[in-house]
Backbone as JSON Lines, residues from 0, in Angstrom:
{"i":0,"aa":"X","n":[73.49,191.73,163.86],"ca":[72.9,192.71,164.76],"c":[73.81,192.87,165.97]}
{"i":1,"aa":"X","n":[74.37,194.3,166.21],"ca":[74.74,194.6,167.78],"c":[73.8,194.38,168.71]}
{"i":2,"aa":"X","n":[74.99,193.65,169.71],"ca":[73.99,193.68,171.04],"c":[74.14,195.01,171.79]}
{"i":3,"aa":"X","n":[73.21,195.42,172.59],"ca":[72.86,196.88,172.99],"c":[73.65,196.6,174.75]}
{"i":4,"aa":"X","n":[74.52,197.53,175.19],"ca":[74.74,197.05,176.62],"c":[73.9,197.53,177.51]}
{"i":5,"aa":"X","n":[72.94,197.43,177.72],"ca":[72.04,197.92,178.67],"c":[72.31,198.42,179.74]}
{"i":6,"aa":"X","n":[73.08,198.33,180.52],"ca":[73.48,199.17,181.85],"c":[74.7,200.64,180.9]}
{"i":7,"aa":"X","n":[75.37,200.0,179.92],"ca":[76.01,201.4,179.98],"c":[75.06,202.18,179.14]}
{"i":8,"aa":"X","n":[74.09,202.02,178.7],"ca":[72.97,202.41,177.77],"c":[72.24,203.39,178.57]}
{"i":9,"aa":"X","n":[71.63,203.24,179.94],"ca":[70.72,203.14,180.82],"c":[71.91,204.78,181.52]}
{"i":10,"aa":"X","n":[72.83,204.23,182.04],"ca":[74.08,205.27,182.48],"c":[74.43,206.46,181.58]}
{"i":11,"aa":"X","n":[74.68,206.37,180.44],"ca":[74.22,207.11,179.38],"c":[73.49,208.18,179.38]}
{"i":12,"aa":"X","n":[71.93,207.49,179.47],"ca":[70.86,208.34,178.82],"c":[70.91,209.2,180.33]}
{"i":13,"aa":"X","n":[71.13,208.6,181.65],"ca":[71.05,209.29,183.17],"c":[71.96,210.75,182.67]}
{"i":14,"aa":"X","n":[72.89,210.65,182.51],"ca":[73.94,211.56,182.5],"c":[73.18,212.57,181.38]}
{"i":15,"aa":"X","n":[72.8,212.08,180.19],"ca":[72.28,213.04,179.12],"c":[71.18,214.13,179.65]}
{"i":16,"aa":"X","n":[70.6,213.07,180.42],"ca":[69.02,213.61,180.69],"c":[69.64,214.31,182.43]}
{"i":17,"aa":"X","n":[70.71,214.43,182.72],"ca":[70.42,215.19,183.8],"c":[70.12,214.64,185.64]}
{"i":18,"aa":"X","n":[70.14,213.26,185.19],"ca":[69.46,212.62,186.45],"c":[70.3,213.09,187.79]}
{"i":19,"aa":"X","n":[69.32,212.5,188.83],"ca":[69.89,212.73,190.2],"c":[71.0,211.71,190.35]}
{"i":20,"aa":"X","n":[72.1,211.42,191.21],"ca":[72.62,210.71,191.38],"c":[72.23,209.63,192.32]}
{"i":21,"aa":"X","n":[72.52,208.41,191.76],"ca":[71.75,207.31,192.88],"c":[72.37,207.01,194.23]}
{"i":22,"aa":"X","n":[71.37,206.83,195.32],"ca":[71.98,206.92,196.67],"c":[72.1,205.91,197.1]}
{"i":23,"aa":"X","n":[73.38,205.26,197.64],"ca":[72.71,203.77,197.81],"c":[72.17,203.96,199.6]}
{"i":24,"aa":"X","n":[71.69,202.42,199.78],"ca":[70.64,202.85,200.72],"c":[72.21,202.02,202.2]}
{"i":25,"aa":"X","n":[71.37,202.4,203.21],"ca":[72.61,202.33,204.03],"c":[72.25,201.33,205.08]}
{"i":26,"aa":"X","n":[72.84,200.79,205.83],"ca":[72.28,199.66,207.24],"c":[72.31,200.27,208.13]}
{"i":27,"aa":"X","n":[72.13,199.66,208.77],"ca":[71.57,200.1,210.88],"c":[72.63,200.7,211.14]}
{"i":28,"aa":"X","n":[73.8,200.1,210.96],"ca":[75.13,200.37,211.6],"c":[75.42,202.07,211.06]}
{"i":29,"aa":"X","n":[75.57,202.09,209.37],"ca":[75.15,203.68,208.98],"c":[74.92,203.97,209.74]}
{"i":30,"aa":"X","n":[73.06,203.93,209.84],"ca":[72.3,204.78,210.05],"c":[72.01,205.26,211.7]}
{"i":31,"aa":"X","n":[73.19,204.51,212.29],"ca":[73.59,205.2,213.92],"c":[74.35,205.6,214.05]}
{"i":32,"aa":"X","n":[75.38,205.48,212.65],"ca":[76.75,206.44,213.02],"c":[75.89,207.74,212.79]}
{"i":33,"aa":"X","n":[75.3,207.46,211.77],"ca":[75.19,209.26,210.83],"c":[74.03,209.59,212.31]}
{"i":34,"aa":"X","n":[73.16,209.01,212.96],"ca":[72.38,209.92,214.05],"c":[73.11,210.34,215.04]}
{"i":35,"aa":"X","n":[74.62,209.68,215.32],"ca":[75.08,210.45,216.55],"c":[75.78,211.28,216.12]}
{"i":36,"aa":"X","n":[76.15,211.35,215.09],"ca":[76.93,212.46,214.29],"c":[76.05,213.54,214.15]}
{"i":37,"aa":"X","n":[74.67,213.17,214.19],"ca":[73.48,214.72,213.87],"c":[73.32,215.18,215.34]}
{"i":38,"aa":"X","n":[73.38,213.94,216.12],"ca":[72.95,214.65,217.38],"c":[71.14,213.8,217.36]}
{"i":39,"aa":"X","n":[71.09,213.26,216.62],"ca":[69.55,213.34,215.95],"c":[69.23,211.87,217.53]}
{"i":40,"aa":"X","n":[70.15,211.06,217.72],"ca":[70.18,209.89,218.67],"c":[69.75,210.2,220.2]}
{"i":41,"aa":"X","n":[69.55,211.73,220.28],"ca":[69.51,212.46,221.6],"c":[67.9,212.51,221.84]}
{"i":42,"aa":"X","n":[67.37,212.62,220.99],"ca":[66.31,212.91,220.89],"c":[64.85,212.07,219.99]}
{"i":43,"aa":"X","n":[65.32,210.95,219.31],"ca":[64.8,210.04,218.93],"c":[65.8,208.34,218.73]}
{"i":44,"aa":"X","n":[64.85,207.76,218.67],"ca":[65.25,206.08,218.97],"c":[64.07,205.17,217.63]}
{"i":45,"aa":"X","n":[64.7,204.15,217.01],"ca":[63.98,203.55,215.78],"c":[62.56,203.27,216.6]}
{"i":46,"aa":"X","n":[62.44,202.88,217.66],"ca":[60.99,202.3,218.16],"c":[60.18,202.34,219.5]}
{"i":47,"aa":"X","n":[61.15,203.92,219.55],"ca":[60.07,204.44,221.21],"c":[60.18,205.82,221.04]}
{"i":48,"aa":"X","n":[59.14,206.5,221.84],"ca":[59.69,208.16,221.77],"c":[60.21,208.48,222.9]}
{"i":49,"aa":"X","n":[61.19,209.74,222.57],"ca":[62.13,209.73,223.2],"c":[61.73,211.47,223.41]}
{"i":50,"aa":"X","n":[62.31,212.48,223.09],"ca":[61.97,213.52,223.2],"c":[61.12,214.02,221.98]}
{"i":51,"aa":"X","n":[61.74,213.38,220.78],"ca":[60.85,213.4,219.89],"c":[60.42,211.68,218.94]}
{"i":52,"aa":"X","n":[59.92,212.23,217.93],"ca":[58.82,210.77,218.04],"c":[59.62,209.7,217.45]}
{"i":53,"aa":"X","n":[59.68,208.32,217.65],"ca":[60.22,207.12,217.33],"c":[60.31,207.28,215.59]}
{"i":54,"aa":"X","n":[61.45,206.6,214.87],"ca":[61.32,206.93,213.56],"c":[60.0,205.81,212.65]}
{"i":55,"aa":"X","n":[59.56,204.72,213.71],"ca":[58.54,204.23,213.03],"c":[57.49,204.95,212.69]}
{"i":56,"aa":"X","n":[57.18,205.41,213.99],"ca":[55.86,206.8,214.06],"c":[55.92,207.67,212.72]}
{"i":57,"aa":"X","n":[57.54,208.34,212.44],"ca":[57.29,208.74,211.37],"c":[57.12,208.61,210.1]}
{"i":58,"aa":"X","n":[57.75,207.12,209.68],"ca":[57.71,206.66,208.67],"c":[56.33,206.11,208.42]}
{"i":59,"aa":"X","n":[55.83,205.71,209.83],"ca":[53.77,205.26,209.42],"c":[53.09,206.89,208.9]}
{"i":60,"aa":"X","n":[53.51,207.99,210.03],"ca":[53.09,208.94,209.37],"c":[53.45,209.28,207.78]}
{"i":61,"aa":"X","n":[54.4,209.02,207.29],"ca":[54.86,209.65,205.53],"c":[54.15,208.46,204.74]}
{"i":62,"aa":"X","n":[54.0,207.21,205.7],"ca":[53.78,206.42,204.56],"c":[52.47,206.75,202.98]}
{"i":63,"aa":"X","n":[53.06,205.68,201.98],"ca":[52.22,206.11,200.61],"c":[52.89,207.64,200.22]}
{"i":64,"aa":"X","n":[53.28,208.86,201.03],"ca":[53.63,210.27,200.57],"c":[55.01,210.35,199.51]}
{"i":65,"aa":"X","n":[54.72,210.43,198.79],"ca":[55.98,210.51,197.52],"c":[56.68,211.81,198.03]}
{"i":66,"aa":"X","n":[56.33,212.69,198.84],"ca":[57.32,213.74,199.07],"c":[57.38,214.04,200.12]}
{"i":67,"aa":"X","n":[57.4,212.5,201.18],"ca":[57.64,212.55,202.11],"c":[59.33,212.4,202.58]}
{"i":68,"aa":"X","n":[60.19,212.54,201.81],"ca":[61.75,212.56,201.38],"c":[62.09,214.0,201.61]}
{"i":69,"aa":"X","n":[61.88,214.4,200.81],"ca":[62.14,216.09,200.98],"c":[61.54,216.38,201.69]}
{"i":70,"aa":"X","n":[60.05,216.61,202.43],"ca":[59.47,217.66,203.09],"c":[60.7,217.24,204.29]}
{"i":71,"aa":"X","n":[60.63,216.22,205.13],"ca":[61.81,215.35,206.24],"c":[62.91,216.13,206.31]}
{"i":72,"aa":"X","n":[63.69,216.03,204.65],"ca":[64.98,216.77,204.73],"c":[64.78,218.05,204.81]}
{"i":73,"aa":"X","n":[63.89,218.75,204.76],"ca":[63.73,220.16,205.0],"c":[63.65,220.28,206.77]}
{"i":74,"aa":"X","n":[62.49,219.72,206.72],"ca":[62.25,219.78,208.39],"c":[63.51,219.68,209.08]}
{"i":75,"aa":"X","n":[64.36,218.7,208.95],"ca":[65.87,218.15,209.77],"c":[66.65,219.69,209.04]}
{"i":76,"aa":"X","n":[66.49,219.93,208.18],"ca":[67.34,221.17,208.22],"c":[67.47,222.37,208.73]}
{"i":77,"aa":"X","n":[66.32,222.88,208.52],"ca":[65.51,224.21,209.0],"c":[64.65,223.92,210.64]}
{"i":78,"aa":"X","n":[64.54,222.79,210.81],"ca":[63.84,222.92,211.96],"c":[62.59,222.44,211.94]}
{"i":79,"aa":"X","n":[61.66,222.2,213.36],"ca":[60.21,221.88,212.76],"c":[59.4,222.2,214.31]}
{"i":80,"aa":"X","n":[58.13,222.28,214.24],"ca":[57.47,222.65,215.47],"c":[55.99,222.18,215.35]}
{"i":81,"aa":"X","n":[55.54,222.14,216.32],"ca":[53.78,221.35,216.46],"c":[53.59,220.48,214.98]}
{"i":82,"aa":"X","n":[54.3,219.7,215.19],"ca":[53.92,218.43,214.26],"c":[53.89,217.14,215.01]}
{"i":83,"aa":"X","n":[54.57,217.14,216.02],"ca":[54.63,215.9,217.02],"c":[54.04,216.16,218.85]}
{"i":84,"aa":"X","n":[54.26,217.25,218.5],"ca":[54.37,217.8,219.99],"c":[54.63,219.22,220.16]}
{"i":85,"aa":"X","n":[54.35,219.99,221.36],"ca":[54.92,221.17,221.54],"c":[56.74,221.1,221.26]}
{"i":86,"aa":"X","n":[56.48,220.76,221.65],"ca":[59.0,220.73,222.1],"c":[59.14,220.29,220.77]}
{"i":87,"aa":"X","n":[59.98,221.94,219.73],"ca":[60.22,221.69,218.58],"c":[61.52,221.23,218.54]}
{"i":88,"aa":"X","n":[61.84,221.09,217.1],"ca":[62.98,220.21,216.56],"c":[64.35,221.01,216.44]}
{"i":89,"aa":"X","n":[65.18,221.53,216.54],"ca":[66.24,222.38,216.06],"c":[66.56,222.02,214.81]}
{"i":90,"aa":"X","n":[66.77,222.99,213.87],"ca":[67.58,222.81,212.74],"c":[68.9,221.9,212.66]}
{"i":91,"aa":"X","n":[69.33,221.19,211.63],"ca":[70.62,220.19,212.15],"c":[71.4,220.84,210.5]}
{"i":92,"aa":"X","n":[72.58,221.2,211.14],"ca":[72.9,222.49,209.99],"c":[74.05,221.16,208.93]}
{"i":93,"aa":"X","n":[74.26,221.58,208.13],"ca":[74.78,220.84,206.79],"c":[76.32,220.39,207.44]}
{"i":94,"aa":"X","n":[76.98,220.83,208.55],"ca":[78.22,220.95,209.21],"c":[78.19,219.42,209.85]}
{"i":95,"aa":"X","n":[76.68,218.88,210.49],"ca":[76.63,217.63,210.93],"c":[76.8,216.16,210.2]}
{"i":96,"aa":"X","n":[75.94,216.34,209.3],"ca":[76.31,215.7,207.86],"c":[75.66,216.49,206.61]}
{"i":97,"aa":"X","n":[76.55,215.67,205.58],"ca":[76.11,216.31,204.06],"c":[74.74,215.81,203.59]}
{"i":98,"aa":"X","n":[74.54,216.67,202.68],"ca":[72.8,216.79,202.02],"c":[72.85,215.47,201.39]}
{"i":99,"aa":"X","n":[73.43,214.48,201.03],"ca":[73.67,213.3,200.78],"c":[73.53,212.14,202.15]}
{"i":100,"aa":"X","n":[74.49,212.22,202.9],"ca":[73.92,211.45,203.97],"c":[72.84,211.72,205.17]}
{"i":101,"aa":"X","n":[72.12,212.91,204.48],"ca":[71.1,213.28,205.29],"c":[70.07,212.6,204.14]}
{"i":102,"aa":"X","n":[70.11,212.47,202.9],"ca":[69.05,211.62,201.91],"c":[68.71,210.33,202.73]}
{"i":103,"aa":"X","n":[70.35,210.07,202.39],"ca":[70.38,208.12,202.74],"c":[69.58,208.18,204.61]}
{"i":104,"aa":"X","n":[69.92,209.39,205.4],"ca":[69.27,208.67,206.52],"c":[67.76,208.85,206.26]}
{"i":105,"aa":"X","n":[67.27,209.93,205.81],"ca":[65.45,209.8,205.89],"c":[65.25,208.61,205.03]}
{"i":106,"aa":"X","n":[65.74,208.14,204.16],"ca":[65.17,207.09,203.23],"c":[65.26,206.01,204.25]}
{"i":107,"aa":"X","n":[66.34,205.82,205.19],"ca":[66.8,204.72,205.8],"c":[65.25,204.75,206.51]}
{"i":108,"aa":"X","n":[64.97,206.02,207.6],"ca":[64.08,206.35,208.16],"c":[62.53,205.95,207.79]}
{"i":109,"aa":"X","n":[62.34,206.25,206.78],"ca":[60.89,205.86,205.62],"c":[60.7,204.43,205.58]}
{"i":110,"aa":"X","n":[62.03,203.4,205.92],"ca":[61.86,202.38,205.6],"c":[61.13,201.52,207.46]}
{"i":111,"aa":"X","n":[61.48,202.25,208.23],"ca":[61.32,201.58,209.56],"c":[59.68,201.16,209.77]}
């Protein structure tokens, strides 16, 4: 009997079937380069509010929400308003970072 290689098996069927590509997840250190690079550090802080709300606040708010990933990356893209406060969010355009390290930071974010 062949043995089956399970990871290139698993890699395989991803590619067949289309999958997303996996993100890996990033540390603190990341996840303050990529906020001063958004600009995003001006206006929020991991555990106080600042102009807008601390990222714990938001991650208690998404918590349990399975599409609390995307709705985030939309909001940070397009913008957002009376969800925290009057004083809305500006759009943070794809030029600041890529749709990839804007994943890895809300996930980073979800986790606080």
């Amino acid at each position: 009997m062949k043995k089956i290689n399970l990871a290139a098996t698993t890699v395989a069927m991803a590619l067949v079937l289309g999958a997303h590509p996996v993100h890996a997840a990033i540390d603190d250190a990341k996840a303050a380069d990529l906020m001063k690079a958004g600009g995003c550090s001006v206006c929020h802080a991991v555990d106080k509010k600042l102009i807008g709300p601390a990222y714990k606040d938001v991650s208690a708010k998404h918590k349990g929400d399975a599409g609390a990933g995307a709705a985030l990356e939309k909001a940070v893209r397009s913008g957002s308003h009376d969800v925290y406060g009057k004083i809305p969010m500006p759009p943070v355009p794809a030029s600041k970072f890529s749709d990839d390290d804007l994943h890895s930071l809300v996930e980073w974010i979800l986790t606080k």
